[in-house]
C-alpha positions in Angstrom: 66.3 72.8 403.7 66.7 76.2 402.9 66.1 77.2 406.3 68.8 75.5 407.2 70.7 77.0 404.5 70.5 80.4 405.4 71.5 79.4 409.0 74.8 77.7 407.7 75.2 80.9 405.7 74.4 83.6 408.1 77.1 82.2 410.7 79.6 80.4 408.6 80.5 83.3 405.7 80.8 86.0 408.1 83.1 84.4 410.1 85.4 83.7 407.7 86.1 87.3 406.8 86.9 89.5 403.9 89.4 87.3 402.6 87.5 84.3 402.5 83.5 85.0 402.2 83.1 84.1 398.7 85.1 80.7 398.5 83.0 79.7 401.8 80.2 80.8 400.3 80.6 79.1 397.0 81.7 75.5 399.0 78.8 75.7 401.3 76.5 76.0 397.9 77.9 72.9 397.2 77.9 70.7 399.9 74.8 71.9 401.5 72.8 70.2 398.8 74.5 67.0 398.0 74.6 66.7 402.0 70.7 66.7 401.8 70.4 64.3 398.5 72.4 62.1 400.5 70.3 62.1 403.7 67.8 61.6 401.6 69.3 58.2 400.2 70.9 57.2 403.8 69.5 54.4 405.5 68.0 55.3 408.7 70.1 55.1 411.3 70.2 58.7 411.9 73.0 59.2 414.0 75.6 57.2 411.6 74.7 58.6 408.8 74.4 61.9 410.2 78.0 61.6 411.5 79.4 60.3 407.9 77.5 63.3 406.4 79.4 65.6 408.2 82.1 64.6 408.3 82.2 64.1 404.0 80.8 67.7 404.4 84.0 68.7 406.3 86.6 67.1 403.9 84.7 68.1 400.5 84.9 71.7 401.9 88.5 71.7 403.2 89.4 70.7 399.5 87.5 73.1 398.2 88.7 76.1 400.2 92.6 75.0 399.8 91.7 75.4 395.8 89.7 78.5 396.2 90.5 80.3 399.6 93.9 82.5 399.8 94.6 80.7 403.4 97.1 77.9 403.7 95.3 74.4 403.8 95.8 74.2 407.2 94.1 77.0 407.9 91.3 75.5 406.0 90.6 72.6 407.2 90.6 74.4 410.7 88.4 76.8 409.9 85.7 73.9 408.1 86.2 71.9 411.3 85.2 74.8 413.2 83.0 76.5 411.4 80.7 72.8 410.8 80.8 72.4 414.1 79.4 75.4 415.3 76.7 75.3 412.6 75.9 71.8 413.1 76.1 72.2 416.8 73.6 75.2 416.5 71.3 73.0 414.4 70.8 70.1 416.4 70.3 72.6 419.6 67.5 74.4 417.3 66.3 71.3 416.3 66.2 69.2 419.5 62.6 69.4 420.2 61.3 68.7 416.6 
């Protein structure tokens, strides 16, 4: 898990800039975790509940930058789309062999 972490970390702070580092840093604190507890409790159907994950991963963190971030919300919820895709998109490539 922290692995993973430090993945999410390493590409999603940086790319939000000086503006935004520390309330993308601070959000992905928080949801990285309680995405894992969940997993944890998920049934198994991977996929589904992989999908659902990220996806409540996505919202919880779009609310939290438009409280914390100086962007616009819209510019927030781009940038958690974005930036969860990329990281999720670079995990599952990592991770497609194990």
């Amino acid at each position: 898990m922290l692995e993973g972490l430090a993945c999410t970390l390493a590409l999603e702070v940086p790319a939000a800039g000086r503006s935004g580092w520390l309330p993308v840093l601070c959000a992905n604190l928080v949801s990285y975790p309680l995405a894992w507890t969940i997993y944890g409790l998920a049934p198994c159907d991977l996929q589904g509940t992989w999908l659902a994950v990220e996806s409540g991963v996505v919202c919880l963190e779009a609310g939290l930058l438009s409280m914390c971030a100086p962007w616009p919300v819209w510019r927030c919820a781009l940038y958690v789309l974005l930036a969860n895709a990329a990281s999720a998109g670079l995990a599952l490539i990592l991770h497609a062999d194990s």
